[in-house]
C-alpha positions in Angstrom: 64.4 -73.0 -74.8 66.5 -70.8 -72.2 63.7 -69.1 -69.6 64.5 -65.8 -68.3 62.1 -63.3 -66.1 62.9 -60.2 -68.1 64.2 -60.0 -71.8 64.9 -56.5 -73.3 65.1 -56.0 -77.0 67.4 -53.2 -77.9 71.1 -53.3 -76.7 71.8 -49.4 -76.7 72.3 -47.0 -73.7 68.6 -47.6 -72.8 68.2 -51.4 -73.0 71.8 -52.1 -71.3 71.7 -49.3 -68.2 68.1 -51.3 -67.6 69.8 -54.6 -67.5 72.6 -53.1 -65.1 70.4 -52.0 -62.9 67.8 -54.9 -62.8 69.9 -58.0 -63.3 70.6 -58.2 -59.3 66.9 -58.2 -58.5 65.8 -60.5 -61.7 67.1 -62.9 -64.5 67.4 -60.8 -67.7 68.6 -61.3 -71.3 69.1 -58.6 -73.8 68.4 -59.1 -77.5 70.7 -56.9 -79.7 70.2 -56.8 -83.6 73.4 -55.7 -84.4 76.6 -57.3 -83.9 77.6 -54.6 -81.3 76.3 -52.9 -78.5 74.9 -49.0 -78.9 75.4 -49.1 -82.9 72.7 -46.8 -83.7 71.9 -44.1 -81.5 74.3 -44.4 -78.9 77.5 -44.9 -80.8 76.0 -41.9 -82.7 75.6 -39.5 -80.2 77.5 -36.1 -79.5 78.0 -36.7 -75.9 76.9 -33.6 -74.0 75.7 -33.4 -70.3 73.8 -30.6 -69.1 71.5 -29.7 -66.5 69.7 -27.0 -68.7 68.9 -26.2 -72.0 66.0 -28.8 -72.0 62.4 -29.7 -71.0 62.0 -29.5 -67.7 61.3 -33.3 -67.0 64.5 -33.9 -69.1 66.3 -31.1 -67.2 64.8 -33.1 -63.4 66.1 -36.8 -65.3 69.5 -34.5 -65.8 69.7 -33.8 -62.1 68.8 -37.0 -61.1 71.7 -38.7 -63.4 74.3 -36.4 -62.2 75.6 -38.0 -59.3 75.9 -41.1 -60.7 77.6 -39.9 -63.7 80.3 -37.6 -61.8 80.8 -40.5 -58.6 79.6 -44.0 -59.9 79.7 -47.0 -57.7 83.3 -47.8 -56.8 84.9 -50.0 -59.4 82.0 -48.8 -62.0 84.6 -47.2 -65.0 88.1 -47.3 -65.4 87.9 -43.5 -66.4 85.7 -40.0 -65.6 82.6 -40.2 -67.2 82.0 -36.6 -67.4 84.3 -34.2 -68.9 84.3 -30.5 -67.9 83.5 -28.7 -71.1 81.7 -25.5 -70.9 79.3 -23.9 -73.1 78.9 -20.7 -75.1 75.1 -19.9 -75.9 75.4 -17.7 -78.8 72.9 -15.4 -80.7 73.2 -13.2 -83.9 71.8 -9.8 -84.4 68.3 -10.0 -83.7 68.8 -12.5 -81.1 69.9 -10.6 -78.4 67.1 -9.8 -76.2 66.7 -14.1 -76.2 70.0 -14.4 -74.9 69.8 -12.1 -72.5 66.3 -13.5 -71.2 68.3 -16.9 -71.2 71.3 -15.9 -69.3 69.1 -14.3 -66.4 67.1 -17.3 -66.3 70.2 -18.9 -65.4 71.2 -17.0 -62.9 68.1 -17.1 -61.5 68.4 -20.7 -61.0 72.0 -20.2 -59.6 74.1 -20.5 -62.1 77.6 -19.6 -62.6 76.9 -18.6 -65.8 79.2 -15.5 -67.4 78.0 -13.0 -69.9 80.7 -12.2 -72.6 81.9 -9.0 -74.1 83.9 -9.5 -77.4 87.4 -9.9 -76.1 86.2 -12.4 -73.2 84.4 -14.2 -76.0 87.0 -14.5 -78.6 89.8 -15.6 -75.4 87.3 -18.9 -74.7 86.7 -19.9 -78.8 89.0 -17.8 -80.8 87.4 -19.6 -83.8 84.2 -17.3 -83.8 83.3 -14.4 -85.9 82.6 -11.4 -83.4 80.7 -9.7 -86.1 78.5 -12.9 -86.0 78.1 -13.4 -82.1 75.9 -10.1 -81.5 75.6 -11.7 -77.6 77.0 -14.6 -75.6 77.1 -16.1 -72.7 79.2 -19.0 -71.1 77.7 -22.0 -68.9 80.2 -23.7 -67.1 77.6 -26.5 -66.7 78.2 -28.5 -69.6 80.4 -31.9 -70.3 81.4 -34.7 -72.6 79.9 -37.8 -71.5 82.6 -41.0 -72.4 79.6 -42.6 -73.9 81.9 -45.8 -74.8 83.2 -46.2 -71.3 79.3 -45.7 -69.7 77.7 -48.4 -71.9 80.1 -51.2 -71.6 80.9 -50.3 -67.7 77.0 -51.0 -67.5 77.1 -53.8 -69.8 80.2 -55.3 -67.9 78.7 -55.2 -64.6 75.1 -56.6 -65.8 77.1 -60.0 -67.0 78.8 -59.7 -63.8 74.9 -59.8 -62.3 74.2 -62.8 -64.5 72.6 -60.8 -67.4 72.9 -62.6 -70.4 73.4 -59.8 -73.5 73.3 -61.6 -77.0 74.0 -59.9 -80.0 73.3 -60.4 -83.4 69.7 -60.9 -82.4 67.2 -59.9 -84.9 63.7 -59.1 -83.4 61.6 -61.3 -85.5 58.0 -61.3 -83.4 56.9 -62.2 -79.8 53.4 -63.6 -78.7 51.8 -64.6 -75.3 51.5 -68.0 -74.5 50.4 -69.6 -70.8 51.7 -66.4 -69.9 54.4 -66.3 -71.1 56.2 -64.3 -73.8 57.6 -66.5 -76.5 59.9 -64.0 -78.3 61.2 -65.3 -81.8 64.6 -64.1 -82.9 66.7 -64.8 -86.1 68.8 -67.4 -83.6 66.6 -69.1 -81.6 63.1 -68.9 -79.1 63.6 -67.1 -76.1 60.8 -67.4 -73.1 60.5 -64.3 -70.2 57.6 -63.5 -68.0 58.0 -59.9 -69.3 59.1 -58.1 -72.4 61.1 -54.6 -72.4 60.6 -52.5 -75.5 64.2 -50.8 -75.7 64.5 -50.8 -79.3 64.9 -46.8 -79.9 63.7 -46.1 -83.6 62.2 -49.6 -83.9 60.3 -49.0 -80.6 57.1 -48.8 -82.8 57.7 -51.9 -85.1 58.4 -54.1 -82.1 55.1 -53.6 -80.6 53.2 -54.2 -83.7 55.2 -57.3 -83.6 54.2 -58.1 -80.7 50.4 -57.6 -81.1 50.8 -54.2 -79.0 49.8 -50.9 -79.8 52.3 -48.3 -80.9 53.0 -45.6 -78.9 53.6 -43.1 -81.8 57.1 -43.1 -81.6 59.1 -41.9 -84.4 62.8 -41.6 -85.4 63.9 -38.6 -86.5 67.9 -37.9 -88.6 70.2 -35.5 -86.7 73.5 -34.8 -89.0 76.9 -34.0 -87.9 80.5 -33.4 -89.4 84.2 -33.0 -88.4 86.3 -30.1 -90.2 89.9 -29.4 -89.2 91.1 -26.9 -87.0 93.9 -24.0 -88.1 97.1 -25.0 -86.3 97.5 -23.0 -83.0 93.6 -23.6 -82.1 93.7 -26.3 -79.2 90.5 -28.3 -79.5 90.9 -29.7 -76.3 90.6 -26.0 -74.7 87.2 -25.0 -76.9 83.7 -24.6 -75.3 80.7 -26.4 -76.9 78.9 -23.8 -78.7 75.5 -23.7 -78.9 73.0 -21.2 -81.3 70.6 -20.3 -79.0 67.7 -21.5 -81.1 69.7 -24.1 -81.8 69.9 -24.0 -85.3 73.7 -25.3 -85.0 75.9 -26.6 -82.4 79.7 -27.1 -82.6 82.1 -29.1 -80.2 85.5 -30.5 -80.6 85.9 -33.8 -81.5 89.2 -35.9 -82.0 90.8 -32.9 -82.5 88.8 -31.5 -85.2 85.7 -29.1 -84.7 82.1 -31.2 -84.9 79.2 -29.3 -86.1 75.5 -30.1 -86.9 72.5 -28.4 -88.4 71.0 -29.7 -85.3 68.3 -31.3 -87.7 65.6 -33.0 -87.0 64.1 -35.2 -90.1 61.2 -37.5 -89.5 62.8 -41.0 -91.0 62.3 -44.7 -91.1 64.7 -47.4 -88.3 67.7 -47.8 -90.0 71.7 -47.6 -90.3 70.8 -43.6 -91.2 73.1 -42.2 -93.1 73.4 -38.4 -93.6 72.0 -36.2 -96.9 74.2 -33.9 -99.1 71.6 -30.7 -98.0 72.0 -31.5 -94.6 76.2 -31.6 -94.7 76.1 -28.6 -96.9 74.2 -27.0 -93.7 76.6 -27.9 -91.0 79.4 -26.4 -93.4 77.5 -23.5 -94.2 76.8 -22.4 -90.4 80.7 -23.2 -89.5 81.5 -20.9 -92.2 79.2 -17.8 -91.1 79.6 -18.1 -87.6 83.4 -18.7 -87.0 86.6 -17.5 -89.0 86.8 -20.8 -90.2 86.7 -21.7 -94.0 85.9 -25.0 -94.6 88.1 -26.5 -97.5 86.9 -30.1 -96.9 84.6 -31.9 -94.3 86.7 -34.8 -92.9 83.7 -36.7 -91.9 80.3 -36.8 -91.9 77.1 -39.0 -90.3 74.1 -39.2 -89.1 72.0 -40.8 -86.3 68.4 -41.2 -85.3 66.8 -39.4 -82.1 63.6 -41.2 -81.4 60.6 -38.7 -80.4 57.1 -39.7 -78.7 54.3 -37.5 -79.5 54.8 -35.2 -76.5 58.7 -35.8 -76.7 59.6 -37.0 -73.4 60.1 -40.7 -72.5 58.0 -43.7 -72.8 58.7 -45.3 -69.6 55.8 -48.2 -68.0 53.6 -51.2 -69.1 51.7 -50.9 -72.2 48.0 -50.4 -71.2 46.8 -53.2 -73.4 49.6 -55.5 -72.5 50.6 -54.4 -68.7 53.4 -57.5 -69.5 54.9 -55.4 -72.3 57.1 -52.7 -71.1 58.4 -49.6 -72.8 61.1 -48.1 -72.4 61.7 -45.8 -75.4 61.6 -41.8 -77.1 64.4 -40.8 -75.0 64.5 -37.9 -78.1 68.6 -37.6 -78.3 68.9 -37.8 -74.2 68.9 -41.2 -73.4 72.8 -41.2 -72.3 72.4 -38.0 -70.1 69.6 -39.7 -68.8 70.4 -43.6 -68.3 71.2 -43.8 -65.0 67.7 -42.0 -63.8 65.6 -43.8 -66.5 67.4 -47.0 -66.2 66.7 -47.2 -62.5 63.6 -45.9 -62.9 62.5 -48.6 -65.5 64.3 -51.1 -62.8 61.9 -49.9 -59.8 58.6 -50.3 -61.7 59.4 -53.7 -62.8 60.4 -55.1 -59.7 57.6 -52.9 -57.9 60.0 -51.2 -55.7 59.8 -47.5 -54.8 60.9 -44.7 -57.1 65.0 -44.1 -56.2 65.9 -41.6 -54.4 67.6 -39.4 -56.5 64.5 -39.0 -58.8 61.7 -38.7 -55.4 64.0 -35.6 -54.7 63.4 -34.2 -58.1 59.6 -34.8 -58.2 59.9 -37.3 -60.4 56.6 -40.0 -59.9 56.6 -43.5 -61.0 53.9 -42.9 -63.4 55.7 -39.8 -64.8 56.4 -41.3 -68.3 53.6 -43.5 -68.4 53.0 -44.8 -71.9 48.9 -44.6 -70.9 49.0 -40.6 -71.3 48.6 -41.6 -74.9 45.7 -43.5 -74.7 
């Protein structure tokens, strides 16, 4: 039976930035259902950056991650992890006084956030309907996050640390013994003086396997397509564009346009796949919004966004199991937010200080303690 200090379940964004930034300080093993790494959540994700637009906790976790993301150890990626991107926030008729309320809030923070008249809207995303976009504002603040690049420069670097990351290993149960976890998996027994609860929409199901209480986490669909673009539109060039209730959001993606209902459907774990209603959404608010008409959707799919009650992050020891850690209900911001949470998760485990980056925000090490539900 192989020994380690820490093993995490979940291999997506959450369990492998934790076993990047904890493998030089303890011996970890990651336990990954699926056959590859981030195949859920992560591999799902749209890939936006912001540092507003949230909850403030999510917006401080945002400002935290930033540096890291934009200038990353040496040697970290291969490649930019943030894209420059842009955002238009976007309301109908009805909407405008919100928009307006939005855009000063920005600037109040500092900003560099432009308001748009019609021909400065329709220069930065041609592809919308002016008689739909009663006000609009651009955000130069926004990016595309090389999701694919992030998790397997963390995951690269943990092995480099001696983390072991095993996939195709089904959670089957864990239970204390001698003080020790003994945690069963469809391969073999694995012993670790802690276990790390990194399972996204199964967060809930792997406590109850392992004789802790739930924290009331619960996965929730978000659905997305891609429709093709008229020739002489240059994805690369378009703004993300957000409603600003966010009832929709569109970006580019592979050179086609991405656009989801921005749903939010309470489901059970699973390879989520997305409903006819919810495509039939997307394509409606492409069609009312933009000049587009869609005449096919090239692909569709959906992916889970794990919420606790409150919906920010479960981050700490259970309180009736201080040996079982959570780390879980990152709600659809666990990429934007690995490298805070990740070495957050890091310094409470090996009882070091909160890093720097989040002290500077406010951030406590008890922030996203998983006893405010108790």
């Amino acid at each position: 039976m192989q020994t380690f200090d820490i093993a995490i379940i979940g291999g997506g964004i959450a369990g492998i930035s934790l076993a990047y930034f904890l493998s030089p300080h303890r011996s970890v093993v990651v336990l990954e259902q699926e056959g590859a790494l981030g195949y859920h959540s992560t591999g799902r994700s749209a890939a936006e950056f912001t540092l507003r637009d949230n909850a403030p906790p999510v917006n401080a976790l945002a400002r935290a991650s930033h540096a890291f993301l934009t200038a990353p150890p040496e040697g970290f990626a291969a490649v930019p992890l943030l894209i420059p991107r842009g955002s238009i926030l976007l309301g109908t008729h009805g909407k405008e006084a919100l928009v307006r309320r939005r855009f000063a809030e920005a600037q109040a923070l500092g900003a560099a956030v432009e308001w748009l008249e019609e021909a400065a809207l329709t220069a930065r995303a041609p592809i919308l309907d002016p008689a739909y976009c009663a006000a609009a504002y651009f955000d130069p603040d926004y990016w595309d996050i090389d999701v694919d690049a992030l998790l397997q420069a963390y995951a690269r670097h943990a092995r480099r640390q001696g983390a072991r990351i095993l996939e195709g290993r089904a959670f089957a149960g864990a239970r204390r013994a001698g003080g020790t976890w003994l945690v069963e998996t469809n391969a073999e027994t694995i012993a670790a003086g802690v276990l790390v609860n990194a399972a996204g929409g199964w967060a809930d199901a792997v406590a109850a396997l392992s004789g802790v209480a739930p924290a009331g986490i619960v996965p929730h669909r978000r659905t997305a397509i891609t429709v093709d673009l008229p020739e002489g539109i240059d994805a690369g060039r378009l703004p993300e564009i957000n409603e600003i209730e966010d009832t929709f959001y569109f970006k580019p993606e592979g050179g086609r346009l991405l656009a989801s209902p921005a749903d939010e459907t309470p489901c059970e774990p699973a390879d989520v796949q997305p409903e006819e209603i919810d495509i039939a959404y997307a394509a409606h608010h492409v069609e009312e919004a933009t000049t587009l008409g869609v005449r096919r959707v090239f692909r569709s799919w959906a992916g889970m966004r794990s919420f606790s009650p409150d919906r920010l992050p479960v981050v700490g020891p259970a309180p009736d199991e201080p040996s079982f850690f959570w780390l879980a209900g990152q709600g659809g911001y666990g990429i934007l937010t690995s490298p805070a949470l990740g070495s957050l998760a890091a310094a409470l485990l090996t009882g070091s200080p909160v890093p720097e980056p989040l002290a500077r925000e406010g951030i406590a090490a008890t922030a996203f303690s998983p006893a405010r539900f108790s």
